[in-house]
N, C-alpha and C positions, 0 to 999 in steps of 0.2 A: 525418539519416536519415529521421523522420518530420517533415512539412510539413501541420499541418490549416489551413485557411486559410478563415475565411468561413464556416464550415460551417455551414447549418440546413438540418432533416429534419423536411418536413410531410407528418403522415399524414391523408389524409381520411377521413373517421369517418360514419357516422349522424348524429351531431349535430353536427354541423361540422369543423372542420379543428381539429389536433394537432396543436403545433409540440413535438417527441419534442426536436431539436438545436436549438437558439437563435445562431446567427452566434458561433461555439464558434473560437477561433485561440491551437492549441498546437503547440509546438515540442517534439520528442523528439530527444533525443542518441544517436551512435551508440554500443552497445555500455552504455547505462544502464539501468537499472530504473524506470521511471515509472507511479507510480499514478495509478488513477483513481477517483475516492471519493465515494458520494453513495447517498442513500437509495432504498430503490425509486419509481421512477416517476422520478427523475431527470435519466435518459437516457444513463446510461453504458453500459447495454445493448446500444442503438441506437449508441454510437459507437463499440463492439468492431468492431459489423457491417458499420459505415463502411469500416474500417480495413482491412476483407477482402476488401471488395467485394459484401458478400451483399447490402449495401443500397447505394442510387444515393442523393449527396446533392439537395439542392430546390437548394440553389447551393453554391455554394464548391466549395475541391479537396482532396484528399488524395493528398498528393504523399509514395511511397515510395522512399528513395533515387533519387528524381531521377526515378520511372514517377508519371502522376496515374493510382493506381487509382482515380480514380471516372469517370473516361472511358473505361477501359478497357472492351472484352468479350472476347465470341470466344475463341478461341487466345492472344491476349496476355493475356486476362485468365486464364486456367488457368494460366498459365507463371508470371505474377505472385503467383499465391496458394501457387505452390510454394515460394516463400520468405517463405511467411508462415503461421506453424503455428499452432495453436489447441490449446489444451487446456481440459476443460470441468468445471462442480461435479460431474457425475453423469457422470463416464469418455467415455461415449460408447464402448466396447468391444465388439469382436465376439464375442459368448459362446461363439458354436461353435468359435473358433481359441484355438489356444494363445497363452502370452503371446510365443511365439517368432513367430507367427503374426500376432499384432495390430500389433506394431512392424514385421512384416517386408512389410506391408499394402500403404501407400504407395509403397514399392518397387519391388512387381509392379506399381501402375497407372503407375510411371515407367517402366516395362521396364529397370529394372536388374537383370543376368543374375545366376542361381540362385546360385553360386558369393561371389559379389560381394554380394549378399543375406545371404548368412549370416553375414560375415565384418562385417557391418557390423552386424546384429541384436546378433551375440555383442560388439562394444564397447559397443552404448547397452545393455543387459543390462550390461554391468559396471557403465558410469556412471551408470546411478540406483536400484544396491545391489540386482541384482536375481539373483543368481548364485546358479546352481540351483534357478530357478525359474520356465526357458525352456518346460517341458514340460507347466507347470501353468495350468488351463487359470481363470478371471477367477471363477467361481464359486467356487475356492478360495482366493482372494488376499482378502487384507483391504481394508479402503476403502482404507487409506493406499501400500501394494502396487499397488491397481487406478490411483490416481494417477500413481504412478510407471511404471507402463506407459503411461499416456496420454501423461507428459511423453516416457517415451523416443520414442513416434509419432511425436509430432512434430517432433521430431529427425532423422528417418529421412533428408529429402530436406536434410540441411545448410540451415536456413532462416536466412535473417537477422532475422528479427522473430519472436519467440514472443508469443500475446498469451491472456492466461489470464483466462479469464470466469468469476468464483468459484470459481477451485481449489479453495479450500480450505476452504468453506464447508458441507460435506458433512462433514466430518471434524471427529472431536474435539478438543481442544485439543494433547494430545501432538504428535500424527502433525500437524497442522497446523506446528508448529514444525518437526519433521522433514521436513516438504514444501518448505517456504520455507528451510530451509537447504541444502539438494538445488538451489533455484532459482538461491540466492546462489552458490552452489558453480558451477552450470555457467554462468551469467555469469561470474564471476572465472576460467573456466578456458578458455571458448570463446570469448568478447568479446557473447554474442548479445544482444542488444537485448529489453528484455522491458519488454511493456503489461500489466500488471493492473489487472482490475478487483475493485472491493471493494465493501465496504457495511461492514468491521472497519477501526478506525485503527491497530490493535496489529500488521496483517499492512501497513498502508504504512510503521508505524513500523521494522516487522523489517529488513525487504530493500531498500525504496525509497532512492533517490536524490532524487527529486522528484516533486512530488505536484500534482493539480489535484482542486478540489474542485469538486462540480456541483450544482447544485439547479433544479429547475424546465427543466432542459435548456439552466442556460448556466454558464458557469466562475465559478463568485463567487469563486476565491480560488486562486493557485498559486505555485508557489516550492522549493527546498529543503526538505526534509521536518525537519531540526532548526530554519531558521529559520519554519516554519509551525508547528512544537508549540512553539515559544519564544512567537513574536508573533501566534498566530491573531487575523486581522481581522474575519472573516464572523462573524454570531451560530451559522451550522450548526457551520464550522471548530471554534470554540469548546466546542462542543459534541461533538464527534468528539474533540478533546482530551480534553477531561474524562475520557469513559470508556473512553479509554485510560491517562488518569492514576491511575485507580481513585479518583474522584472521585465519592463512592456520596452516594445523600440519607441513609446514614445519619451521613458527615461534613458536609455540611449540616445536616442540623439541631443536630449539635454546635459548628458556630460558629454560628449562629443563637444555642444556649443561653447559649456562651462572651458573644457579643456582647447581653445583654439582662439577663446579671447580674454581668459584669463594666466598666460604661461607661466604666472609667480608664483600660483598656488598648485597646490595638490590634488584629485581626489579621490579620497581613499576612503576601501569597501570594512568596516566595521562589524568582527561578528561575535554577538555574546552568546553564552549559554548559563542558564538558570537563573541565579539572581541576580550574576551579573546585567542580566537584562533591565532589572531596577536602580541601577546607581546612576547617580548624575556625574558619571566622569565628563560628557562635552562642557558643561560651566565649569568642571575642576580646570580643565584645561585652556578655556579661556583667560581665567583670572590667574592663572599661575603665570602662563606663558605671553600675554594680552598679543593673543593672536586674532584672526579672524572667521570664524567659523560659519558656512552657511548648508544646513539640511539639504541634499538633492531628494531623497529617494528613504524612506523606513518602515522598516515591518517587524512584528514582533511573531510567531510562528509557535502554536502548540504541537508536542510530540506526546508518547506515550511514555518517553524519559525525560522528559522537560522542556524546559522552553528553550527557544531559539531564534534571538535578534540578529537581522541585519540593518543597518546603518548605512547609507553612502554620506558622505560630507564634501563640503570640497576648503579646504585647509590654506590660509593666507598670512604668510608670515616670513622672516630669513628661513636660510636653512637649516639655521642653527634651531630655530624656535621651533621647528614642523618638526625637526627629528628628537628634539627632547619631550616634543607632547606625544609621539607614538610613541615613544618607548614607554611613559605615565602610562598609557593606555596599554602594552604590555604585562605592564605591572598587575596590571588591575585584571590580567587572563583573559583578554578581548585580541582576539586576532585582527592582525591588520594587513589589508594588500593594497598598496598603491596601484593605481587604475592607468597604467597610460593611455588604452583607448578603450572603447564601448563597446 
């Protein structure tokens, strides 16, 4: 579906040249969810804009289903962006038009006739839960409301790529949930193909399929979004984890404590995936081994390929007894990293 190939974007500056995109080459599947994830200044910005056309790459191509929007212009380049929607952190909505009005937008500059207009306003109005609330005009709709109008826009001209530049980053933590399950929902129901971007791991961890992570304007790290919160390689990756895992300094400095006044034990970070997330191997392994076992830290984590536990424990026994219950726990396809420090 999407083809970036080669991609770097230098901006010239006052004080020298900007490389915004770094020689960036990813692959998007048709009909998946893939995020894109990285701090500000990291250039995930600039590769929304790639994607649309708003910006022309310094080399490489972006190849959309089989069109290279970055050679495009003119006429082919309009016709191209019509199957490539956008929705944005702060709506972008027309205050004067109604929400019948703002979805019904796109439409009038395709010249699809009045009749035919309405008929298709009044489906995306049902699809993103918006019934009885055709008439009402953006100043009365909530943030999470005003979202949902933007997503139906973009909807309007049946697009094959939707590509979302901080949805949901404007929005509180509720209605964010409620946004990203709206997203997931019309993926599973339309097949549409969706790019987001982020700067949150808890919104790649919701809905995505697959994830690239960015820094400094090039990819340090991508994959599967459960085998990236299993095995983060990059130090940023790692750290995107974390506070998603709700891995706060104020559990840090409790194995710090654990580790400085208890030096006989252990503790060590435990990660399952899918059902292992339901078995009771820590009782297996107390009564097998009659060690000592005390919970620091646990969370169990939904993906859109399954579930994903971690564990911290802190482990009290010989040496002999801690290194035959991790290995149990190997057994049993649970990773295990002993923790020297926080």
């Amino acid at each position: 579906m999407i083809d970036i190939q080669n991609i770097t974007k230098v901006y010239k500056t006052k004080s020298g040249e900007l490389k915004a995109v770094d020689n960036v080459n990813l692959s998007i599947k048709n009909g998946e969810i893939f995020g894109i994830i990285g701090y500000s200044g990291a250039g995930k910005s600039t590769m929304i804009r790639l994607l649309n056309g708003l910006e022309k790459p310094t080399t490489g191509s972006v190849i959309v289903n089989g069109q290279d929007i970055s050679k495009a212009s003119g006429t082919t380049l309009r016709e191209a962006r019509q199957k490539i929607s956008m929705i944005f952190q702060h709506f972008n909505l027309l205050w004067s038009r109604t929400v019948e009005e703002n979805i019904a937008f796109p439409l009038e500059i395709a010249g699809v006739p009045k009749e035919a207009r309405a008929k298709r306003v009044e489906e995306l109005i049902e699809l993103v839960g918006l019934s009885g609330r055709g008439k009402a005009y953006p100043s009365q709709l909530s943030g999470g409301q005003k979202q949902r109008v933007g997503i139906a826009r973009a909807l309007a001209n049946n697009p094959e790529v939707l590509l979302c530049d901080e949805a949901t980053s404007a929005l509180d933590p509720e209605t964010t949930e409620s946004i990203l399950e709206l997203l997931l929902d019309i993926n599973k129901k339309i097949g549409l193909t969706i790019v987001l971007i982020t700067h949150e791991m808890h919104v790649i961890r919701k809905i995505c399929h697959r994830v690239a992570v960015m820094e400094a304007g090039k990819v340090v790290e991508q994959g599967d979004v459960l085998q990236v919160f299993q095995q983060p390689q990059a130090p940023i990756t790692k750290n995107f984890v974390s506070q998603a895992s709700g891995e706060t300094q104020e559990m840090q400095a409790s194995i710090e404590h654990i580790l400085a006044n208890h030096p006989s034990g252990k503790i060590v970070k435990l990660s399952f995936v899918g059902q292992t997330t339901e078995q009771p191997v820590i009782s297996q392994i107390i009564k097998q081994f009659d060690i000592v076992v005390n919970i620091v830290h646990g969370k169990i984590s939904t993906t859109t390929s399954g579930s994903l536990g971690t564990l911290y424990i802190h482990i009290d026994g010989t040496p002999d007894q801690v290194t035959a219950a991790l290995s149990v726990l190997a057994q049993h396809e649970i990773q295990t990293e002993v923790i020297e420090h926080a």
